[in-house]
C-alpha positions as CSV (number, residue, x, y, z in Angstrom):
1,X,61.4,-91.8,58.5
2,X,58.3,-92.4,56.3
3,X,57.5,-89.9,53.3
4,X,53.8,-88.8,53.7
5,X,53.0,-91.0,50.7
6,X,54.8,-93.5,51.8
7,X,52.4,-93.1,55.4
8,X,49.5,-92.5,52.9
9,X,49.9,-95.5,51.1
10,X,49.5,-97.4,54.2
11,X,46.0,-96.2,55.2
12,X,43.6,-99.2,54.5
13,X,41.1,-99.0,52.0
14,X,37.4,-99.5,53.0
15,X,35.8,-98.4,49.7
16,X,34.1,-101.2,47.6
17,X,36.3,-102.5,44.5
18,X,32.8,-101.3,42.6
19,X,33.5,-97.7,41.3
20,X,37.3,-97.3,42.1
21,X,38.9,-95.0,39.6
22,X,41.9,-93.8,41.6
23,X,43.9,-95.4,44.5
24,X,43.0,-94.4,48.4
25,X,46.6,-92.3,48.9
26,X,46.0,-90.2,45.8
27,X,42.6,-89.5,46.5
28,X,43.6,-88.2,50.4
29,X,47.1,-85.9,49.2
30,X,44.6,-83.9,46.9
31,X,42.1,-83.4,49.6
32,X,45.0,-82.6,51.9
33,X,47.0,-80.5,49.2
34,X,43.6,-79.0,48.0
35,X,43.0,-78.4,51.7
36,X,45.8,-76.2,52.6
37,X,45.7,-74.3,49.4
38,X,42.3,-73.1,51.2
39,X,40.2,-75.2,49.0
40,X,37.1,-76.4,51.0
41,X,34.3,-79.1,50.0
42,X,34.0,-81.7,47.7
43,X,32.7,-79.4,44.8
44,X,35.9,-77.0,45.5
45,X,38.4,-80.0,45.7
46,X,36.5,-81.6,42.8
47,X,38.0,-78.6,41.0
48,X,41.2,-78.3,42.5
49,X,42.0,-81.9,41.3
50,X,41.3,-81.6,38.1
């Protein structure tokens, strides 16, 4: 059974290489970590990552 990284890590990337700072599975746990901790938005999850 996949981890949820593991399943994250295998979601293809469609950004440009231009302007990458962090890879595709990082970026979608904090929106879905940020998420369930009731944060909402990319100002509010901005925060939450940091």
């Amino acid at each position: 059974m996949l981890s949820l990284i593991e399943k994250l890590k295998q979601v293809n990337d469609f950004r440009k290489d231009k302007g990458k700072r962090h890879p595709l599975w990082i970026v979608l746990l904090v929106i879905i970590l940020g998420t369930m901790l009731g944060y909402s938005g990319y100002r509010e999850l901005g925060e939450f990552a940091k």
